[in-house]
C-alpha positions in Angstrom: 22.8 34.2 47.1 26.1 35.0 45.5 27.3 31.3 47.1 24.3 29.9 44.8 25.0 31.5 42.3 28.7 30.1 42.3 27.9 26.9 42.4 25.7 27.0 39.9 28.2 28.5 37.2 30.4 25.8 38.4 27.9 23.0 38.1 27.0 24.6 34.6 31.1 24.8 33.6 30.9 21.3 34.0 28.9 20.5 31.3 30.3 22.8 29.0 27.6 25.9 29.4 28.9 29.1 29.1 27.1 32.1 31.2 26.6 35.5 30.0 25.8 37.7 32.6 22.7 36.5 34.4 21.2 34.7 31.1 22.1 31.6 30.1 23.1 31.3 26.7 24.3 28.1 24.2 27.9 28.8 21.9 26.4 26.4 19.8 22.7 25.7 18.2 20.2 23.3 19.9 20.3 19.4 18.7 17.0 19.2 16.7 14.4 17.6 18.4 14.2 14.1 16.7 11.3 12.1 15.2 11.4 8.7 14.7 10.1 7.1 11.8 10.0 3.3 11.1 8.7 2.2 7.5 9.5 -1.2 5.7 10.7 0.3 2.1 13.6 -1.0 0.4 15.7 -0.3 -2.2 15.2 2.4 -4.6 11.8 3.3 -2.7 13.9 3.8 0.4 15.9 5.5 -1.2 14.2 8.5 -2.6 12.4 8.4 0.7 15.8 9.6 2.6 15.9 12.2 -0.1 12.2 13.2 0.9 13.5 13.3 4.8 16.4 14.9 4.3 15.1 17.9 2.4 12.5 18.3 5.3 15.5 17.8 8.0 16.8 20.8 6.4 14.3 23.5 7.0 13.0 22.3 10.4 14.2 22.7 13.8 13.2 19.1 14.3 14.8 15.9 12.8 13.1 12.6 10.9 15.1 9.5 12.0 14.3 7.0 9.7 13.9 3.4 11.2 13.6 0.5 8.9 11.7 -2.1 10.5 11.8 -5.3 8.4 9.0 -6.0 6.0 5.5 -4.7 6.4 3.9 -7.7 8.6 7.8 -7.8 10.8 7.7 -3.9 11.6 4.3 -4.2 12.5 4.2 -7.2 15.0 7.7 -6.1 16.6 6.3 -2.6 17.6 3.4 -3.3 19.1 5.4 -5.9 21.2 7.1 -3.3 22.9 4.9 -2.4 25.7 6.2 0.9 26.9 4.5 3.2 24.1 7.3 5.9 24.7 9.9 3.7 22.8 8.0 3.0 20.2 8.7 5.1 17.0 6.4 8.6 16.6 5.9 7.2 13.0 4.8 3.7 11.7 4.0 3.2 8.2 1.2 0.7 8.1 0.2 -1.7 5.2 -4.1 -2.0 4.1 -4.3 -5.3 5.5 -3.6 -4.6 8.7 -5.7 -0.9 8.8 -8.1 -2.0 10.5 -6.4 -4.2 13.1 -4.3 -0.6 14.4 -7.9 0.9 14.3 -9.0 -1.2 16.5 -5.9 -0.8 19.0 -7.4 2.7 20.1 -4.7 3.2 22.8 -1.9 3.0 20.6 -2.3 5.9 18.0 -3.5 9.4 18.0 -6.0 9.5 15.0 -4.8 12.4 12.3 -7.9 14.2 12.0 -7.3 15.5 15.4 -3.6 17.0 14.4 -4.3 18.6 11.0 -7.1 20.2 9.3 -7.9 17.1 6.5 -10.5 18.9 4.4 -6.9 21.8 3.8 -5.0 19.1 2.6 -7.3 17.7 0.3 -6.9 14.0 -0.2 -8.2 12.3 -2.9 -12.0 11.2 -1.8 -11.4 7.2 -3.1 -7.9 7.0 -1.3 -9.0 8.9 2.4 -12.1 6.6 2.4 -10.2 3.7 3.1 -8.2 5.0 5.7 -11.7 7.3 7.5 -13.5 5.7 10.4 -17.2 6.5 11.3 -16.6 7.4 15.1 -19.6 5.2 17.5 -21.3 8.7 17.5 -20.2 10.8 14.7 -22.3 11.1 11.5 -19.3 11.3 9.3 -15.9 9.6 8.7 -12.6 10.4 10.3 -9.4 10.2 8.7 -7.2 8.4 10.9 -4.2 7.9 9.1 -1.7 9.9 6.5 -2.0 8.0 3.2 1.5 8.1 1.7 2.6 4.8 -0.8 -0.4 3.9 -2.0 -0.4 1.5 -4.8 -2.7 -0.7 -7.2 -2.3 -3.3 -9.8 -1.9 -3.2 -13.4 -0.5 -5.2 -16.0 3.4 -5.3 -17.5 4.1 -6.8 -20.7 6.8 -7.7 -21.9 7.0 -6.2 -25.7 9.7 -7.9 -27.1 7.9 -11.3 -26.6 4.4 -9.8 -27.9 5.7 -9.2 -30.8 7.5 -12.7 -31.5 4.1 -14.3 -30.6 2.6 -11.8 -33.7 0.1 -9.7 -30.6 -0.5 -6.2 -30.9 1.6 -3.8 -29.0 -1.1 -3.4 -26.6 -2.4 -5.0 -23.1 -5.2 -7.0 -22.8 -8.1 -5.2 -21.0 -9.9 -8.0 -19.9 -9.9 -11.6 -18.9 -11.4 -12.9 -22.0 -8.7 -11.5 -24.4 -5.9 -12.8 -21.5 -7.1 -16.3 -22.7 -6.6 -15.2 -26.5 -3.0 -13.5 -25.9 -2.5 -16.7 -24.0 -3.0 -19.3 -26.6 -0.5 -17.0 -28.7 1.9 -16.7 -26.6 1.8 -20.5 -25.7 2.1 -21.5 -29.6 5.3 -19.1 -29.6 6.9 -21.2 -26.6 6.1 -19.1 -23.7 4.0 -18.9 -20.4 1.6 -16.0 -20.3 1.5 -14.5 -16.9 2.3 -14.6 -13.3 1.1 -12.3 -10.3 2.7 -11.2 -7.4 0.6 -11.5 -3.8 -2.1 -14.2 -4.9 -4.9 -13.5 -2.5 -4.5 -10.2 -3.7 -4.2 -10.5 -8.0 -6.8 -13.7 -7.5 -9.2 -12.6 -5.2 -9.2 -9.2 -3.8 -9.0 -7.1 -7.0 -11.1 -9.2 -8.7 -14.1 -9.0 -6.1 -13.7 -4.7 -5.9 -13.2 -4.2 -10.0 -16.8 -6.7 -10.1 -18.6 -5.0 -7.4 -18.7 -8.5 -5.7 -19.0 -7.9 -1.8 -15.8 -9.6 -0.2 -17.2 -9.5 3.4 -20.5 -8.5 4.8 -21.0 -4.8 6.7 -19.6 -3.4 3.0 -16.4 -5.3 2.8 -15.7 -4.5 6.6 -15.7 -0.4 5.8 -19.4 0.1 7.7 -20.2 -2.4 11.4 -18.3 -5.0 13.3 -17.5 -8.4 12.9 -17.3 -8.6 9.3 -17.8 -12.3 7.7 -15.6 -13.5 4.6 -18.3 -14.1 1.4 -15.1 -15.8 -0.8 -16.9 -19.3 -0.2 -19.1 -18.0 -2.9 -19.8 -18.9 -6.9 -17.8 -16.3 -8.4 -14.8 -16.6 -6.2 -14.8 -20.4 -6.7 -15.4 -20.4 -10.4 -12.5 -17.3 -10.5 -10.0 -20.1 -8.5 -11.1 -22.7 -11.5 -9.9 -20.4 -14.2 -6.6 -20.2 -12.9 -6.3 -23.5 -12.5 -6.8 -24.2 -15.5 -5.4 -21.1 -16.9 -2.1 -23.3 -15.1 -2.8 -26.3 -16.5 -2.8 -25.1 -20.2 0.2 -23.5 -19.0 -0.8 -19.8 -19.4 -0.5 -19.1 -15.9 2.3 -20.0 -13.4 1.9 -19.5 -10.0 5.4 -17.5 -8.3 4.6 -17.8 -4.4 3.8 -15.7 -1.5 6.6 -13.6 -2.4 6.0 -10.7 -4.9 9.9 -10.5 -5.8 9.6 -14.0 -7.2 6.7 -13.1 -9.9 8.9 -10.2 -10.9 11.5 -12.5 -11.2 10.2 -14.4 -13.7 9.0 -11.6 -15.6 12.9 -10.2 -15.8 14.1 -13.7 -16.8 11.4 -13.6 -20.0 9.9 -17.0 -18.4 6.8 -15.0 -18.7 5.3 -12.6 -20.8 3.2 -10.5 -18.5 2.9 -9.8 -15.1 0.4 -8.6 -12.9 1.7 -6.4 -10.1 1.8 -2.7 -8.5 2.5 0.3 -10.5 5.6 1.6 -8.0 7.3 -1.8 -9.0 8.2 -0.7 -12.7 11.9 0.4 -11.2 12.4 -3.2 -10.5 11.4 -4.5 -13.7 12.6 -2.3 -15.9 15.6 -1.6 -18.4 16.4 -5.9 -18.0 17.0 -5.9 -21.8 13.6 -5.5 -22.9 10.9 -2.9 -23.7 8.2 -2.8 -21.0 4.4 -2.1 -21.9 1.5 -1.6 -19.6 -2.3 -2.3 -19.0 -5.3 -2.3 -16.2 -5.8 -5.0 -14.4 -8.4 -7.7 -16.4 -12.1 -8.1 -15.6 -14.7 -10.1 -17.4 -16.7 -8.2 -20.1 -19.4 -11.3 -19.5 -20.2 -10.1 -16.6 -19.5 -6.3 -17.0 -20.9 -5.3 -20.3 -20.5 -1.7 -18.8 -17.1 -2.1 -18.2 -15.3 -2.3 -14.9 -15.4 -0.4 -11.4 -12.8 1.4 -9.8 -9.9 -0.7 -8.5 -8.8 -0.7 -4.7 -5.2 0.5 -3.4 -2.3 -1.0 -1.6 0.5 0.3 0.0 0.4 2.0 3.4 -0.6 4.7 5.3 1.5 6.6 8.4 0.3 6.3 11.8 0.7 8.3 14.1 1.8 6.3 17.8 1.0 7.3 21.0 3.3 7.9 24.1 5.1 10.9 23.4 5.1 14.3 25.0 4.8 16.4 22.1 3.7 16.2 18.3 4.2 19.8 17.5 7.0 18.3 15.5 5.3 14.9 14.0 2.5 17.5 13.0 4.9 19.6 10.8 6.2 16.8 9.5 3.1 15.2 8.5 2.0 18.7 7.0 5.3 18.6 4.8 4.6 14.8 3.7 0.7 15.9 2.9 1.5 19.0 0.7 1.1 19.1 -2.9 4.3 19.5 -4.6 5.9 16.7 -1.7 3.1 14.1 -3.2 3.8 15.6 -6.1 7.2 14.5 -6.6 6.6 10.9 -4.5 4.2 10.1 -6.8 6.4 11.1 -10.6 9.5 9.6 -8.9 8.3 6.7 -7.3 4.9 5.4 -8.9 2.7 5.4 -5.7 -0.6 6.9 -6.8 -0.9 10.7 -5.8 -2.4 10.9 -2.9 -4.3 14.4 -2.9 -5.8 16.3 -5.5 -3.5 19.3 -5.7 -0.6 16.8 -6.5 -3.2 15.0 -9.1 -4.4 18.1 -10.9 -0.3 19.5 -10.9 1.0 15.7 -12.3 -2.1 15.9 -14.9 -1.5 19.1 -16.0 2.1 18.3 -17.5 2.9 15.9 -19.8 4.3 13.1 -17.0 0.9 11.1 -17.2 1.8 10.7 -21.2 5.1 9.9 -20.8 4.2 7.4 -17.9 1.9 5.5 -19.1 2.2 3.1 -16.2 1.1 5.6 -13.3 -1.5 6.7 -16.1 -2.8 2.8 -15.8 -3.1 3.5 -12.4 -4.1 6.3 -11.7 -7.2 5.7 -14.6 -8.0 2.7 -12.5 -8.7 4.2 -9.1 -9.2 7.9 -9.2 -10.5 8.3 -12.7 -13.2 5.5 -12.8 -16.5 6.8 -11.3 -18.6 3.9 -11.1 -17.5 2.9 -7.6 -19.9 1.5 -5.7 -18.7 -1.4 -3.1 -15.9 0.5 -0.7 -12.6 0.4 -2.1 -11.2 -2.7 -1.2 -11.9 -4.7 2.4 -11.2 -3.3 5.6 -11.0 -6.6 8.4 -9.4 -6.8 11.4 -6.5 -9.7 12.0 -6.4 -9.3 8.0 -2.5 -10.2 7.7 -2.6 -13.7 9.1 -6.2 -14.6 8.1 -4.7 -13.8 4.5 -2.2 -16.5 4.7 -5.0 -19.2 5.3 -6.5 -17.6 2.0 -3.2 -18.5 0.4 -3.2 -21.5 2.0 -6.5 -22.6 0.3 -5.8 -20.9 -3.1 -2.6 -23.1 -3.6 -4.2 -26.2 -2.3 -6.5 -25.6 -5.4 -3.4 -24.8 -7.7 -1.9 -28.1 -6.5 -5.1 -30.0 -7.1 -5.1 -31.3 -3.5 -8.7 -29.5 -3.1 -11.3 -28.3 -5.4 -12.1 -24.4 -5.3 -15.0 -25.0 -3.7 -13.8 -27.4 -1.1 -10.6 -24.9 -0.3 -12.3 -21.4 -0.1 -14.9 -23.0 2.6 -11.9 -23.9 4.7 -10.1 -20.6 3.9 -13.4 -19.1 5.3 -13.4 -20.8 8.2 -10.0 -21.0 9.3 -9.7 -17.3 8.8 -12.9 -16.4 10.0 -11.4 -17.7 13.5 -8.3 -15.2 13.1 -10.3 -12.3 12.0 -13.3 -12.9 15.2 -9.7 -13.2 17.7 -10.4 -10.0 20.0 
């Protein structure tokens, strides 16, 4: 026994342990366990998310590792290449369009409701919709997913230019008044608008803020096999308008790439700009004041005034493969609570994403001294006359979306009529979104 035991101490000496009598005992504290978490934000948005991290990594025995991935679509595709779940990250932050497609991959996540109690934390009912499943035999939905940078549009302006073109400091609230600001702002020398993400700002948020079904089983949020409806009268006659919107040279069209629309909006080549509330940072203090507005909709067909816009951004999945989320579930708990989302949402735009962070932002003076997160937040978790699901929820949604762009700037380029281009955008993505 003793000849054991000397071996042992010798074995252990090796390595730098140090015995105390028969206990074995570290000099030094245990390396935190670590978590890994892979996200695609940039910039100042990265940024103040180490700062969240960091202030987490300093009260816990475990460790956040943050991985950045490339952009949403490039961190997305590259982990689920890796086969062997146990190298995958613990943490992927997902974007909307591709919710339903990780849904769907049912061996690859462990679904949140089954780590933390949801109804505790609270989450606003119009955010945790989008990201609940209805289970084959469960009466009611399931969140699967921690919503964390969720976003919507509204409207800059630039204030500087208003006033040259004689408008009122104030944003236009719907689509008919865009084509009065427009003519002004024409006569005064310069374009009107431009929009980031164009299936997006030209199609998505315009079906959800007119109740207009986007796909059949409720936009995708309630049966299988959902079938695109945006070969369909408002859609086309919505693709006309900008077209000639461009034409008149109110509208100019910036790409697939949202950074270009801002682009233009920081180089005054246009007056407003339609894009997410958490991108004010980048468009701000460029030598110009900055106003803000909703997103448009057309009084004509909404005497009553508009519904409840959908969100953007992501949500944080939790992947599969790991021995242990004892860690990953104190993390997440950290992320979900109130004063967290609290300060996420004043610092970085993102729309609160419970109801204790709402009712704690709305109860200081932030909302009327932000009057850009009060756009948004008035948009989505103020307006009450939801009735469509927020926002569309189909499988394969990333790449079908890109033969939705496909058709909307074959319309733009006059290569196709609207009518013509949305049936092929239907069909070509219809394949991609049926691809099991």
């Amino acid at each position: 026994m003793l000849d054991f035991f000397s071996k042992y101490i010798r074995t252990l000496s090796l390595t730098g342990v140090v015995l105390v009598g028969v206990g074995v005992y570290f000099l030094f504290p245990k390396t935190p366990k670590e978590i890994y978490f892979r996200h695609s934000l940039m910039g100042f948005l990265e940024d103040t998310l180490v700062k969240v991290v960091d202030d987490f990594n300093k009260t816990s025995s475990y460790k956040v590792v943050l991985e950045y991935g490339g952009n949403y679509t490039e961190s997305f595709n590259n982990t689920f290449k890796v086969s062997e779940r146990s190298k995958r990250p613990h943490l992927l932050m997902v974007s909307e369009y591709n919710t339903s497609t990780i849904y769907n991959q049912k061996d690859d996540y462990v679904p949140l409701y089954q780590l933390i109690d949801i109804e505790a934390a609270r989450f606003v009912p119009i955010i945790k919709e989008f990201y609940s499943f209805k289970e084959s035999k469960d009466e009611k939905s399931h969140l699967c997913s921690l919503p964390f940078n969720c976003s919507t549009a509204i409207l800059f302006y630039n204030k500087d230019i208003f006033k040259k073109a004689g408008l009122p400091d104030k944003a236009p609230e719907t689509w008919e008044e865009m084509e009065i600001y427009a003519e002004k702002l024409r006569k005064a020398g310069y374009t009107a608008f431009t929009t980031a993400w164009p299936a997006a700002y030209l199609l998505e948020h315009f079906s959800v803020v007119h109740n207009i079904p986007y796909a059949t089983q409720k936009n995708g949020f309630y049966g299988e096999n959902p079938k695109l409806l945006i070969n369909t009268k408002p859609f086309a006659d919505q693709l006309n308008k900008f077209l000639e919107w461009e034409q008149n040279g109110f509208y100019v069209y910036s790409g697939r790439i949202a950074e270009k629309a801002e682009e233009k909006f920081v180089k005054q080549e246009c007056a407003m700009l339609l894009q997410g509330a958490n991108r004010l940072t980048y468009v701000k203090n460029k030598g110009f004041d900055v106003g803000f507005g909703v997103y448009p909709y057309w009084a004509k067909m909404l005497p009553n005034g508009p519904y409840a816009l959908n969100i953007g951004g992501t949500s944080i999945w939790v992947l599969k493969g790991h021995p242990s989320y004892e860690g990953v579930v104190e993390f997440i708990k950290y992320l979900a609570n109130e004063k967290v989302q609290q300060r996420w949402h004043e610092t970085t735009g993102y729309l609160p994403t419970t109801i204790g962070a709402y009712e704690r932002t709305k109860s200081g003076r932030y909302y009327e001294e932000n009057p850009a997160s009060k756009a948004a937040v008035a948009q989505v978790i103020e307006r009450k006359n939801q009735n469509l699901p927020n926002g569309a929820r189909i499988t394969n949604y990333g790449p079908a979306r890109e033969k939705i762009v496909d058709s909307i700037e074959s319309v733009l380029d006059q290569k196709k009529s609207a009518a013509e281009a949305l049936d092929l955008a239907v069909k070509e993505a219809q394949l991609i979104i049926d691809q099991k």
